[in-house]
N, CA, C and O atoms as a DFTB+ gen file, in Angstrom:
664 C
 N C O
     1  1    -147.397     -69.970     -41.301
     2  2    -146.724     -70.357     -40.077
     3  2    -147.373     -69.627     -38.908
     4  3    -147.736     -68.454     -38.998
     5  1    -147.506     -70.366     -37.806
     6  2    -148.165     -70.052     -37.043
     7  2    -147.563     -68.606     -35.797
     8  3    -146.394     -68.663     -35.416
     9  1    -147.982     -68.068     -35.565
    10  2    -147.148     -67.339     -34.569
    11  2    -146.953     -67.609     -33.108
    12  3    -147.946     -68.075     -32.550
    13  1    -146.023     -67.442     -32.458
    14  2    -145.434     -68.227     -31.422
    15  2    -146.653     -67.641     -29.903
    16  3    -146.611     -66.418     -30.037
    17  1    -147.161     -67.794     -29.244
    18  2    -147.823     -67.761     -28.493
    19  2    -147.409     -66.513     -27.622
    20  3    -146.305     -66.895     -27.235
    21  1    -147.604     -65.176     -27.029
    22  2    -147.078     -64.457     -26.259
    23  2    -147.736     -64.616     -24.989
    24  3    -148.943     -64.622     -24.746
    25  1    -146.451     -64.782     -23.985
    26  2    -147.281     -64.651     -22.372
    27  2    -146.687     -63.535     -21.446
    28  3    -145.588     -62.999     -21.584
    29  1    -147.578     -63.298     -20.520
    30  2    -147.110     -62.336     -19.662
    31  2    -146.095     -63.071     -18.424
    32  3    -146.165     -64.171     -17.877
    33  1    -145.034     -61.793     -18.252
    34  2    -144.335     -62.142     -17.160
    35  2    -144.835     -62.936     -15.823
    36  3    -144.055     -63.290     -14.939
    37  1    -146.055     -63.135     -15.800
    38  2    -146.765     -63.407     -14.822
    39  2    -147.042     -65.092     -15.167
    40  3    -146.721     -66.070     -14.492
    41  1    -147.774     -65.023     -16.505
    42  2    -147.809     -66.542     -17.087
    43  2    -146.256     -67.152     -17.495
    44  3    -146.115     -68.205     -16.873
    45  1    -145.582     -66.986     -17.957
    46  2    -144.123     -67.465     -17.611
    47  2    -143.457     -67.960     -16.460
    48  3    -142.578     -68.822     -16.476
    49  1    -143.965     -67.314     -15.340
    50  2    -143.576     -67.670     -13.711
    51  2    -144.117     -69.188     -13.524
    52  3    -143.554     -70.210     -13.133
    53  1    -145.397     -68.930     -13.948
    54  2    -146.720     -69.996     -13.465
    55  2    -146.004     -71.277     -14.236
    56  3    -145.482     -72.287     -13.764
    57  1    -146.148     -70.926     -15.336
    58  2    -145.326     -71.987     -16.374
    59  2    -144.138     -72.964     -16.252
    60  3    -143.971     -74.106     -16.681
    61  1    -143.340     -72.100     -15.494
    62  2    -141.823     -72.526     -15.051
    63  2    -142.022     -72.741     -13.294
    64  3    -141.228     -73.093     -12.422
    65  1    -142.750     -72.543     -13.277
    66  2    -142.669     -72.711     -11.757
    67  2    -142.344     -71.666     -10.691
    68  3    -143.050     -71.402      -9.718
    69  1    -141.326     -71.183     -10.971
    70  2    -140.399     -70.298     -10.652
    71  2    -141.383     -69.423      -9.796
    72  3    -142.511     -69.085     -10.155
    73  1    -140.615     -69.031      -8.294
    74  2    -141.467     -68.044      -7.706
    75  2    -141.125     -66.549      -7.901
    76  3    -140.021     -66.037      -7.710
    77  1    -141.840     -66.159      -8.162
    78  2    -141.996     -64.439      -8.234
    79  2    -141.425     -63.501      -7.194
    80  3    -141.849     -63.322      -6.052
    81  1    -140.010     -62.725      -8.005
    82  2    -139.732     -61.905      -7.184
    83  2    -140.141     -60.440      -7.300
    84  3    -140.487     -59.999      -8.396
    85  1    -140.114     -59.620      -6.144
    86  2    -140.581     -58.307      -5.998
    87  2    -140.181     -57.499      -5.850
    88  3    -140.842     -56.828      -5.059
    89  1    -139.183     -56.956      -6.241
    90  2    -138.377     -55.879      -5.955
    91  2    -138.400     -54.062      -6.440
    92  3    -138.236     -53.589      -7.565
    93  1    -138.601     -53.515      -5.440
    94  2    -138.693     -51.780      -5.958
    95  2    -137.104     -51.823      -6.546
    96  3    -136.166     -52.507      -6.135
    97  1    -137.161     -50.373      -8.191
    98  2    -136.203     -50.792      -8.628
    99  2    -135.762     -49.696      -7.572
   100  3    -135.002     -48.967      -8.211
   101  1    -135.822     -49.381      -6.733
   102  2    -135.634     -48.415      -6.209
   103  2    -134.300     -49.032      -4.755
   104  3    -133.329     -48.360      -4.411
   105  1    -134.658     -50.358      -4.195
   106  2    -134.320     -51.049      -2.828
   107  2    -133.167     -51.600      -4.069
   108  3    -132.058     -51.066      -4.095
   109  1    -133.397     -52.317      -4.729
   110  2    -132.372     -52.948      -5.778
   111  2    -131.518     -52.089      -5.992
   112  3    -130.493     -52.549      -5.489
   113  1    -131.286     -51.075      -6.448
   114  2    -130.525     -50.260      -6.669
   115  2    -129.585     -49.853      -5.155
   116  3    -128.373     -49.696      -5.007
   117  1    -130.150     -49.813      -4.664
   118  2    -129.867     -49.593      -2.826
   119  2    -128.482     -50.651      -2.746
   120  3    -127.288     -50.379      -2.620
   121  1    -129.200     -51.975      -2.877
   122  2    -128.042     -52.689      -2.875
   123  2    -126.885     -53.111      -3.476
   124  3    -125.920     -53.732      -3.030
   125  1    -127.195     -52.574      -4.806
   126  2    -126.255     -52.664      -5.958
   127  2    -125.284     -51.788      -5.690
   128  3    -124.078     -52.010      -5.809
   129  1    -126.033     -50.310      -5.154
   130  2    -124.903     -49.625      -4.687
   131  2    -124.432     -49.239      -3.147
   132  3    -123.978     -48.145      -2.811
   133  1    -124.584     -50.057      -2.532
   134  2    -123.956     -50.456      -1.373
   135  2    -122.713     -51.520      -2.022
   136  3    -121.561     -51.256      -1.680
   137  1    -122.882     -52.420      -2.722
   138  2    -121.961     -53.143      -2.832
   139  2    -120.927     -52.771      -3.702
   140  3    -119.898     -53.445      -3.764
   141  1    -121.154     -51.439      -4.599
   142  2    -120.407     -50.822      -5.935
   143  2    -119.703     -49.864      -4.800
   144  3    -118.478     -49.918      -4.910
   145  1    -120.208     -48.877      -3.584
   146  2    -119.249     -48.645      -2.801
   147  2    -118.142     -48.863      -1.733
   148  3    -117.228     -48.181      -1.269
   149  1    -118.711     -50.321      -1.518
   150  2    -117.717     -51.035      -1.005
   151  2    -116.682     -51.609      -1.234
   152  3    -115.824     -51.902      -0.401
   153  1    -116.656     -51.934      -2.977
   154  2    -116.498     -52.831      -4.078
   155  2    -115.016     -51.138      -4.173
   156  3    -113.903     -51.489      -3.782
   157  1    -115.087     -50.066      -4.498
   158  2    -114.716     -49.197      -4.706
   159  2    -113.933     -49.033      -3.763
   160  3    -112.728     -49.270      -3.848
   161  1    -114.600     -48.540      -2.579
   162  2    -113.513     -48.003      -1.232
   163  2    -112.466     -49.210      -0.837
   164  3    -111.452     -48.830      -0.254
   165  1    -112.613     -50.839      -1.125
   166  2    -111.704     -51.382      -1.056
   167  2    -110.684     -51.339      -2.084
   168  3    -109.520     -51.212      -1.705
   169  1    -110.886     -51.410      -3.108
   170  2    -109.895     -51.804      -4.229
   171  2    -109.149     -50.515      -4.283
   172  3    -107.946     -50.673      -4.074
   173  1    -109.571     -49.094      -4.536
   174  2    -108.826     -47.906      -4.437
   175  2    -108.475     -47.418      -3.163
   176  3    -107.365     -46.885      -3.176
   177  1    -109.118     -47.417      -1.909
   178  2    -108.658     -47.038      -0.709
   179  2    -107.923     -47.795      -0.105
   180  3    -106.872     -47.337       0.345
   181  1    -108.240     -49.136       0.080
   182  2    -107.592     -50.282       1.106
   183  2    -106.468     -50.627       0.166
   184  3    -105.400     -50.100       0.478
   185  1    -106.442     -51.654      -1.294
   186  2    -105.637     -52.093      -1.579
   187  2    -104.548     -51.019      -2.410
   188  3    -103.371     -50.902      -2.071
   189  1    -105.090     -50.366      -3.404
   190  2    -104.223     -49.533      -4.508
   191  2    -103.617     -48.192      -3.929
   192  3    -102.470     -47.990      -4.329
   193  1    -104.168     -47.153      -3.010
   194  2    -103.922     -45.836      -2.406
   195  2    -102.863     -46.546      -1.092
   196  3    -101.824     -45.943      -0.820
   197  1    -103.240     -47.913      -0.294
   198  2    -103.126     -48.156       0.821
   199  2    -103.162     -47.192       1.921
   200  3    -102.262     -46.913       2.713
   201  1    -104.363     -46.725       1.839
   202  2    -104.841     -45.347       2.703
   203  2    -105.314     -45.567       4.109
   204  3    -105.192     -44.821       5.081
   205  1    -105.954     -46.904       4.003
   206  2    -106.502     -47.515       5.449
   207  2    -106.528     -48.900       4.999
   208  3    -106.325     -49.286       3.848
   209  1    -106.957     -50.020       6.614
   210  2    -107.491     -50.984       6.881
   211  2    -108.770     -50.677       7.013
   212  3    -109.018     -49.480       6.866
   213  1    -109.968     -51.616       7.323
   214  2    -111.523     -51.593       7.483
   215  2    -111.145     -51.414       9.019
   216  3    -111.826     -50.617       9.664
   217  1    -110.028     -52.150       9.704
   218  2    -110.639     -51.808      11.292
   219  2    -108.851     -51.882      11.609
   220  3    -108.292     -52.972      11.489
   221  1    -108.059     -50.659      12.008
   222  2    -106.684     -50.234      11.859
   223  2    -106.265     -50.553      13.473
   224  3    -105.077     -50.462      13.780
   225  1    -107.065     -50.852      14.285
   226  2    -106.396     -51.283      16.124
   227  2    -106.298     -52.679      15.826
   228  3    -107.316     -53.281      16.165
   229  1    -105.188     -53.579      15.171
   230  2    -104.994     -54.560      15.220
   231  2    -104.013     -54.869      14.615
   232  3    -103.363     -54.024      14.001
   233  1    -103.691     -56.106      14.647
   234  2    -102.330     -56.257      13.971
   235  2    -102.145     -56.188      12.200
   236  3    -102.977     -55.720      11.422
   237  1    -101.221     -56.610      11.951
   238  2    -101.490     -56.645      10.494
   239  2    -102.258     -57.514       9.754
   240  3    -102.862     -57.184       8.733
   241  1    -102.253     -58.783      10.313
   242  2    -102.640     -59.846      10.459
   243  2    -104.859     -59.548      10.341
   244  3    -105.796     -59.892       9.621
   245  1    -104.624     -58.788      11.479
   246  2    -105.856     -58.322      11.807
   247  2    -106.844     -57.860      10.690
   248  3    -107.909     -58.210      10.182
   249  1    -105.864     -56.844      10.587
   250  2    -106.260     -56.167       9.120
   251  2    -106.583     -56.801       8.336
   252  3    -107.787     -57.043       8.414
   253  1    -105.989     -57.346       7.360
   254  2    -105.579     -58.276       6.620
   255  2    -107.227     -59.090       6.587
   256  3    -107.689     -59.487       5.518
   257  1    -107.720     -59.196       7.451
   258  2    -108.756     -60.225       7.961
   259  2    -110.115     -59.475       8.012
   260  3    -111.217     -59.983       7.809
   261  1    -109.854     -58.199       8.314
   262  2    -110.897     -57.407       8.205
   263  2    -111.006     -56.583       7.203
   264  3    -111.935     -55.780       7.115
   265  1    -110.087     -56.694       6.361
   266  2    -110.406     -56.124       4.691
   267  2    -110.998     -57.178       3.976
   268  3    -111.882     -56.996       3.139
   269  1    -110.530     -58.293       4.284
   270  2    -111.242     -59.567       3.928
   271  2    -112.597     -59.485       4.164
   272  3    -113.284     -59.626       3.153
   273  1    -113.178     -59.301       5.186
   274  2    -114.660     -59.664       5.978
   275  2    -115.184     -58.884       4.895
   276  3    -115.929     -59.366       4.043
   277  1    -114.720     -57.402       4.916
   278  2    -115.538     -56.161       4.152
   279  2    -115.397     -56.343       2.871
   280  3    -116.176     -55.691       2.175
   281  1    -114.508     -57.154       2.227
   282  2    -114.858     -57.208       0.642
   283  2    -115.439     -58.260       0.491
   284  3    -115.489     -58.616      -0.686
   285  1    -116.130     -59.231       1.548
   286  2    -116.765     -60.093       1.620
   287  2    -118.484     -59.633       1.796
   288  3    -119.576     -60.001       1.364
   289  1    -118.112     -58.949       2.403
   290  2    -119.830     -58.207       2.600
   291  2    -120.149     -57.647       0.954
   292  3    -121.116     -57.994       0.275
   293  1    -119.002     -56.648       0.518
   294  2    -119.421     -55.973      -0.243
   295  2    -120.022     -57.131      -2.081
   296  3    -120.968     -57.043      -2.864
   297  1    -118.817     -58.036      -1.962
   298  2    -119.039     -59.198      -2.750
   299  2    -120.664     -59.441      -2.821
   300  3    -121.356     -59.385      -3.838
   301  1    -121.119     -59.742      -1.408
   302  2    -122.446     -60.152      -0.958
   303  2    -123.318     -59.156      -1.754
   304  3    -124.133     -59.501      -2.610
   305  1    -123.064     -57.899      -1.385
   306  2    -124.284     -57.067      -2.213
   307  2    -124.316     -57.122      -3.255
   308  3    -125.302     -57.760      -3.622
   309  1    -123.530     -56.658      -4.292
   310  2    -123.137     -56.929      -5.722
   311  2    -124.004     -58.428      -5.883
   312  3    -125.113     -58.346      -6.410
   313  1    -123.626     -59.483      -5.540
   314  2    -124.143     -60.827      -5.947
   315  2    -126.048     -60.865      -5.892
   316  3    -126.932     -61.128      -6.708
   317  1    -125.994     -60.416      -4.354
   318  2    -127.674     -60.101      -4.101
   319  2    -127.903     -59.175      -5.379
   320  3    -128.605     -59.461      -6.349
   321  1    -127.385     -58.354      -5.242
   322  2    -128.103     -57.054      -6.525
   323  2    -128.125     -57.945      -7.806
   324  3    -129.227     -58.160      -8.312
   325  1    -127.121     -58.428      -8.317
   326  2    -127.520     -59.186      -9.527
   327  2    -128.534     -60.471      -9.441
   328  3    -129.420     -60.662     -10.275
   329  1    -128.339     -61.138      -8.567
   330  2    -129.467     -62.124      -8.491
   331  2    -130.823     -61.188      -8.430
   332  3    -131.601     -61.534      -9.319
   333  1    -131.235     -60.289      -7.771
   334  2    -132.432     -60.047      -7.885
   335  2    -132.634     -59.254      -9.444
   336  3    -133.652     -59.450     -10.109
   337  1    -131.704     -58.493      -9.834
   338  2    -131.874     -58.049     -11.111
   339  2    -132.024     -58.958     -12.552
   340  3    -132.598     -58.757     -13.622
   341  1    -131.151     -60.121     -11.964
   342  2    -132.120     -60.999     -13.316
   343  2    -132.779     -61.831     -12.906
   344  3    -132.937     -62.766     -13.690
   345  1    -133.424     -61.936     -11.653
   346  2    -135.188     -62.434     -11.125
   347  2    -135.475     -61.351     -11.655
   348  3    -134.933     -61.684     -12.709
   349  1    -135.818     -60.411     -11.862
   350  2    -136.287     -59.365     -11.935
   351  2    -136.723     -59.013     -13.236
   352  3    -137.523     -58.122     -13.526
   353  1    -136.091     -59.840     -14.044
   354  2    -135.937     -59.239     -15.463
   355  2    -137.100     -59.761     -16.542
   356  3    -136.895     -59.563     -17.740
   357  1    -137.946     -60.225     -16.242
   358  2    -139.425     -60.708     -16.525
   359  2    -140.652     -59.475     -16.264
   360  3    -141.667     -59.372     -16.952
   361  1    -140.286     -58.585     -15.103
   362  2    -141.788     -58.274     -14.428
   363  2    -141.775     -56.868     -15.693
   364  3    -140.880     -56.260     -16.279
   365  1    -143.185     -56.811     -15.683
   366  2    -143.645     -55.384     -15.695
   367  2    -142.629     -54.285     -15.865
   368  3    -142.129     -53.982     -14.782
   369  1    -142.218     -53.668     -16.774
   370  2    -141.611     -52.319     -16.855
   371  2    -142.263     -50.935     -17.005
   372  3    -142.670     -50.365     -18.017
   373  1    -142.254     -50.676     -16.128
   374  2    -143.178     -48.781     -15.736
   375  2    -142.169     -48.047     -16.638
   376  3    -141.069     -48.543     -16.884
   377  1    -142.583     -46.793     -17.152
   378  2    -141.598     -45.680     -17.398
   379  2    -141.003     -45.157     -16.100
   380  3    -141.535     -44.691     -15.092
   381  1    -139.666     -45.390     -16.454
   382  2    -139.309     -44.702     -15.437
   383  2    -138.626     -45.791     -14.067
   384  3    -138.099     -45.491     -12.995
   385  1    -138.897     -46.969     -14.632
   386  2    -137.826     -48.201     -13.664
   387  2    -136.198     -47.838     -13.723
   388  3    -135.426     -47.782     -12.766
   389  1    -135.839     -47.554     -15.477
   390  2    -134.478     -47.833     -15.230
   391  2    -133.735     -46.031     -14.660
   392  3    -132.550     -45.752     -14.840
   393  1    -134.275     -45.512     -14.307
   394  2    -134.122     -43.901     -13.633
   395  2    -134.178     -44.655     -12.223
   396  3    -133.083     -45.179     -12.018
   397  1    -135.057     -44.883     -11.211
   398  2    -135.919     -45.295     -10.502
   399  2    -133.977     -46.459      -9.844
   400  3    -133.422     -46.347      -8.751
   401  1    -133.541     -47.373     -11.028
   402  2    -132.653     -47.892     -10.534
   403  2    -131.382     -47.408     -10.081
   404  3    -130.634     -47.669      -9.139
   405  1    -131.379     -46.471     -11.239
   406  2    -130.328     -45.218     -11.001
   407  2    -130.070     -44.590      -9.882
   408  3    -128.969     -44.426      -9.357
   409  1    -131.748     -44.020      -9.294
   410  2    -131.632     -43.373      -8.537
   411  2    -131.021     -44.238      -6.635
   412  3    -130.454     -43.728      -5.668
   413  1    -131.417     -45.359      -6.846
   414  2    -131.034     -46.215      -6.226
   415  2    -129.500     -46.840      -5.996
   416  3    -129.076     -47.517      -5.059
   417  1    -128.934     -46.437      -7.009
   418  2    -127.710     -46.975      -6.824
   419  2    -126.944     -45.908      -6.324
   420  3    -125.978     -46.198      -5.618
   421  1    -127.222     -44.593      -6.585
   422  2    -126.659     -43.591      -5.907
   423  2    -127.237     -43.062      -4.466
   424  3    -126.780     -42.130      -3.804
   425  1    -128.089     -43.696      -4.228
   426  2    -128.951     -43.954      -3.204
   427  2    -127.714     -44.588      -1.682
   428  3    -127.254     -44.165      -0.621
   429  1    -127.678     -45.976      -2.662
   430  2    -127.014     -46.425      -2.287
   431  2    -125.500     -46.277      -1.900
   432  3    -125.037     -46.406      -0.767
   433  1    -124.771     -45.965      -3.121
   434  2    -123.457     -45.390      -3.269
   435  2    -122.957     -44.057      -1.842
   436  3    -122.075     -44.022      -0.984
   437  1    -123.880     -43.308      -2.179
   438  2    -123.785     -41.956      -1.179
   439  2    -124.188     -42.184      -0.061
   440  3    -123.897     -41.337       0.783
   441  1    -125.130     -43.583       0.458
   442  2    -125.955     -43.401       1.783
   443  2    -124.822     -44.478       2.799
   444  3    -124.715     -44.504       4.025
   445  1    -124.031     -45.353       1.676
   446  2    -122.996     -46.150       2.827
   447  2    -121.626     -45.589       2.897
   448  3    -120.859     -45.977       3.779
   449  1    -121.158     -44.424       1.753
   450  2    -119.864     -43.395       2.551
   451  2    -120.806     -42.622       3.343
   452  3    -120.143     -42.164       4.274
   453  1    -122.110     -42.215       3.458
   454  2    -121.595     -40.986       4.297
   455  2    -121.631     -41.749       5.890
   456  3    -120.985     -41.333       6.853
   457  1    -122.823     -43.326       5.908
   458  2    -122.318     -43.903       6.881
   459  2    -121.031     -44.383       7.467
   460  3    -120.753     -44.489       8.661
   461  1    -120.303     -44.651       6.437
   462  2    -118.850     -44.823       6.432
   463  2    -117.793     -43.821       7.169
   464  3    -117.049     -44.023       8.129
   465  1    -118.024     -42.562       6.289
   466  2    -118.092     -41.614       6.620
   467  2    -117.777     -40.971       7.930
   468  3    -116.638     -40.670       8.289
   469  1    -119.075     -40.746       8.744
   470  2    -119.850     -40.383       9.905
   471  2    -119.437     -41.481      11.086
   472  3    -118.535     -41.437      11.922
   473  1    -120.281     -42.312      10.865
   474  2    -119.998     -43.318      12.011
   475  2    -118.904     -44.162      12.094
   476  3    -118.331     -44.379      13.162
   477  1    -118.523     -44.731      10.871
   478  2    -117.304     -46.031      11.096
   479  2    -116.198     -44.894      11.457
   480  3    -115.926     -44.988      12.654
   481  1    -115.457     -43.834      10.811
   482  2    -114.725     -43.199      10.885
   483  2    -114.683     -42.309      11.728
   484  3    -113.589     -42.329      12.293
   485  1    -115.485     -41.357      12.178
   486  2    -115.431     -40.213      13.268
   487  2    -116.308     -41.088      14.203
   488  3    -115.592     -41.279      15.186
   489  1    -117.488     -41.714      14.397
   490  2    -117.996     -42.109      15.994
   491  2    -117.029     -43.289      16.390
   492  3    -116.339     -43.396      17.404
   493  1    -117.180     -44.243      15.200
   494  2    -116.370     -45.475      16.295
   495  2    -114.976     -45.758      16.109
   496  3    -114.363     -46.786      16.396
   497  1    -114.534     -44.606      15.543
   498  2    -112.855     -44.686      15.387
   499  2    -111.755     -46.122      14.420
   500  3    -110.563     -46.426      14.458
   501  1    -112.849     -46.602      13.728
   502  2    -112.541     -47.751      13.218
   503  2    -111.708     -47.666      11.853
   504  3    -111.173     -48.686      11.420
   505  1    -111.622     -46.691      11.313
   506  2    -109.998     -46.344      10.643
   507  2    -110.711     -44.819      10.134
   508  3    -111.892     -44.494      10.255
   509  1    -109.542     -43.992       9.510
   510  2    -109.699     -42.822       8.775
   511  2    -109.464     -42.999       7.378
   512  3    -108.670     -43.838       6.954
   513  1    -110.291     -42.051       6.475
   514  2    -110.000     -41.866       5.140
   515  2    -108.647     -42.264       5.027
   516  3    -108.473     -43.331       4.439
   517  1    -107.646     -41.671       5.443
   518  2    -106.209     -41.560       5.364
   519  2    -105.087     -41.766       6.157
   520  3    -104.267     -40.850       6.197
   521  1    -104.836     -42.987       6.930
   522  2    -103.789     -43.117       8.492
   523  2    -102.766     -42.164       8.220
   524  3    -102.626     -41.410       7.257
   525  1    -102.092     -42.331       9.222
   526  2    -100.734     -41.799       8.896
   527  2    -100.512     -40.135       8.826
   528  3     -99.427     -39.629       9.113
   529  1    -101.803     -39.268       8.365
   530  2    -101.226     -37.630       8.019
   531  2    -101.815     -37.336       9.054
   532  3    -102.695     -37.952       9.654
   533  1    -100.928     -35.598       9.453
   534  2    -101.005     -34.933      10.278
   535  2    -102.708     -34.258      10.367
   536  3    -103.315     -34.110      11.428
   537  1    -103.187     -33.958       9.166
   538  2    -104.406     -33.314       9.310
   539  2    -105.089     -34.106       8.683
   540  3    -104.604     -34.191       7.555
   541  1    -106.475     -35.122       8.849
   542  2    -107.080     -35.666       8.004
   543  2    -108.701     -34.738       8.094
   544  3    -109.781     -35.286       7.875
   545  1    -108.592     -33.722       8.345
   546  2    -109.783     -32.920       8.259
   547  2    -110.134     -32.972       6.490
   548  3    -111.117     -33.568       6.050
   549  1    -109.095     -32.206       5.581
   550  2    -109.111     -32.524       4.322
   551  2    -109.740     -33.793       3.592
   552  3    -110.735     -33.736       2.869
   553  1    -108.952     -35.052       3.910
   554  2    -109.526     -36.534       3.867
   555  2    -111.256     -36.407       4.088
   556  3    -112.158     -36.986       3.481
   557  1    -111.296     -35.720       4.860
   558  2    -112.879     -36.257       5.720
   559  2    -113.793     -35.376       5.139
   560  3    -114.916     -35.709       4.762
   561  1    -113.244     -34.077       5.054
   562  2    -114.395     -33.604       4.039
   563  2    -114.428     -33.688       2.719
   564  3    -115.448     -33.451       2.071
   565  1    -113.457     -33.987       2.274
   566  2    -114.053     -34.319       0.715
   567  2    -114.892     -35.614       0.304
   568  3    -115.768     -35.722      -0.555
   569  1    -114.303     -36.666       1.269
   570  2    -114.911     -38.502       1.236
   571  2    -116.253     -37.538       1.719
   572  3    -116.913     -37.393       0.690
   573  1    -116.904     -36.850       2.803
   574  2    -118.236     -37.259       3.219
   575  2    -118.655     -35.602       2.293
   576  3    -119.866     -35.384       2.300
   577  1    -118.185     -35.004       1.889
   578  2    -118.571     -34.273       0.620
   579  2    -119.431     -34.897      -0.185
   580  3    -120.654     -34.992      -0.079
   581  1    -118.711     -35.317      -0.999
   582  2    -118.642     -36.692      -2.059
   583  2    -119.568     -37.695      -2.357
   584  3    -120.047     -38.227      -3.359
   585  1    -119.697     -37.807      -0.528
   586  2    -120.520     -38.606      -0.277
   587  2    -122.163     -38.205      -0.422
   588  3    -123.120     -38.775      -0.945
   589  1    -122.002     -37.005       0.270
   590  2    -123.341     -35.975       0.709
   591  2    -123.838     -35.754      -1.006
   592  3    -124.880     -36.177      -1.506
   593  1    -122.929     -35.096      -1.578
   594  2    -123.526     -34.941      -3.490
   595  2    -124.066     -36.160      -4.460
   596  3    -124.885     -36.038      -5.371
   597  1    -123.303     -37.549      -3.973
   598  2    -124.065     -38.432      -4.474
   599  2    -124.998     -38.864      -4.208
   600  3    -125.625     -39.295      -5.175
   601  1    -125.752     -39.049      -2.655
   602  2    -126.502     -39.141      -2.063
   603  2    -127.751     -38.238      -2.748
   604  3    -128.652     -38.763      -3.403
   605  1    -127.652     -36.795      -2.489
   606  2    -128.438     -36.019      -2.680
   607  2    -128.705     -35.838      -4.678
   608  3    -129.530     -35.202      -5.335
   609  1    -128.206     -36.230      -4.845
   610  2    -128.314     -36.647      -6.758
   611  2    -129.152     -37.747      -6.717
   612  3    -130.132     -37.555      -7.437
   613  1    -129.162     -38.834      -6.157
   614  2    -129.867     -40.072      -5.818
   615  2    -131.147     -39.375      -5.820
   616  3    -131.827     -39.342      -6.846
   617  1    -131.588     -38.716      -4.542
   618  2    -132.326     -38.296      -3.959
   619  2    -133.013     -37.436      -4.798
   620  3    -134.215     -37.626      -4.613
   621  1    -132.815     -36.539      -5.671
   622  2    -133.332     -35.359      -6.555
   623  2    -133.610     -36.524      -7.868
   624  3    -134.727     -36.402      -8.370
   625  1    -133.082     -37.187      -8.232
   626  2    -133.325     -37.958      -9.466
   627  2    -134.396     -38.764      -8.977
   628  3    -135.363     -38.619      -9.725
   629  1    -134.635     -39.549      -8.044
   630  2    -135.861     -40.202      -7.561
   631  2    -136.861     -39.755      -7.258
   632  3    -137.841     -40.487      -7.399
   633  1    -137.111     -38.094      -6.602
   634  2    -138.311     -37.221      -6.908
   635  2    -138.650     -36.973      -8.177
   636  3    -139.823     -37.085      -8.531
   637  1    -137.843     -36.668      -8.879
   638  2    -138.245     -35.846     -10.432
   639  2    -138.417     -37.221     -11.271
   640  3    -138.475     -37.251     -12.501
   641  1    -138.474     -38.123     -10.599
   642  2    -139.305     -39.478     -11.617
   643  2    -140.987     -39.888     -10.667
   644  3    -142.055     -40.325     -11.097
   645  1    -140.596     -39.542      -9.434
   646  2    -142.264     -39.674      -8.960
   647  2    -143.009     -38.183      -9.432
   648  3    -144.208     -38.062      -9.683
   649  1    -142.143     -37.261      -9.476
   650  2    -143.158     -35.826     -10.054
   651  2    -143.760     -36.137     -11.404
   652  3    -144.897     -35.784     -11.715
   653  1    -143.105     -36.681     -12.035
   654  2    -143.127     -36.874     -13.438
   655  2    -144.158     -37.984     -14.137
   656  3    -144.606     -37.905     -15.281
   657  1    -144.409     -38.986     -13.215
   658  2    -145.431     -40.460     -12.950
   659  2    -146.949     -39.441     -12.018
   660  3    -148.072     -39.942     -12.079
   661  1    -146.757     -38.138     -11.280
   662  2    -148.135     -37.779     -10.882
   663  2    -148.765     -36.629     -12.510
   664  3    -149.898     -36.147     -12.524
């Protein structure tokens, strides 16, 4: 019996037509976890804690509409991240992609609280970790804590895979 013909990810594309996607697992991961922290800060902050709205100067109504928008965005990333991850799932595997994705998702995860964080919350006043309490200093440093350690884990795990590839 004959053996089945092997082709490269590259001849498979050609074959099927299909155009070739390109993705660092590194940007992929970015978005996967942009959308895994959005995906998060709504379902436990907005809906289950009811700790905040996405944008709290409005009515309820308002709200309501703008927790919507933001689990709509966050939906968006998650969906992008998986569509490109199984385009993706043909090319070339380096040692060191599925680290590389890792490092990306915490990349991601840590780089949109601490924007969250920083700007939505302390520059443009667009809700707090926590409405309602007297001191949300507590609230704010542990969320952009939290934020800062996942980030910087991202960040140390994605060097010590390019140290490791020189």
């Amino acid at each position: 019996m004959a053996q089945p013909e092997r082709l490269t990810s590259g001849e498979r594309i050609a074959q099927t037509g299909a155009r070739e996607v390109s993705v660092s697992p590194v940007t992929l991961g970015v978005i996967l976890g942009i959308g895994i922290a959005g995906t998060l800060d709504e379902v436990i902050l907005h809906q289950l804690l009811q700790w905040h709205n996405y944008y709290v100067h409005t009515t309820e109504s308002g709200r309501i509409i703008s927790d919507g928008l933001f689990h709509l965005f966050s939906s968006a990333c998650l969906a992008l991240g998986a569509l490109l991850l199984w385009r993706c799932r043909h090319a070339a595997r380096m040692p060191g992609d599925s680290r590389l994705l890792a490092s990306g998702i915490l990349l991601g995860l840590g780089g949109f609280n601490l924007f969250d964080g920083t700007i939505q919350h302390k520059l443009l006043g667009l809700h707090q970790v926590r409405e309602g309490v007297a001191n949300t200093l507590p609230y704010d440093l542990a969320f952009i804590g939290i934020a800062l350690t996942v980030f910087v884990a991202g960040w140390l795990l994605r060097r010590s895979v390019r140290r490791s590839r020189t």
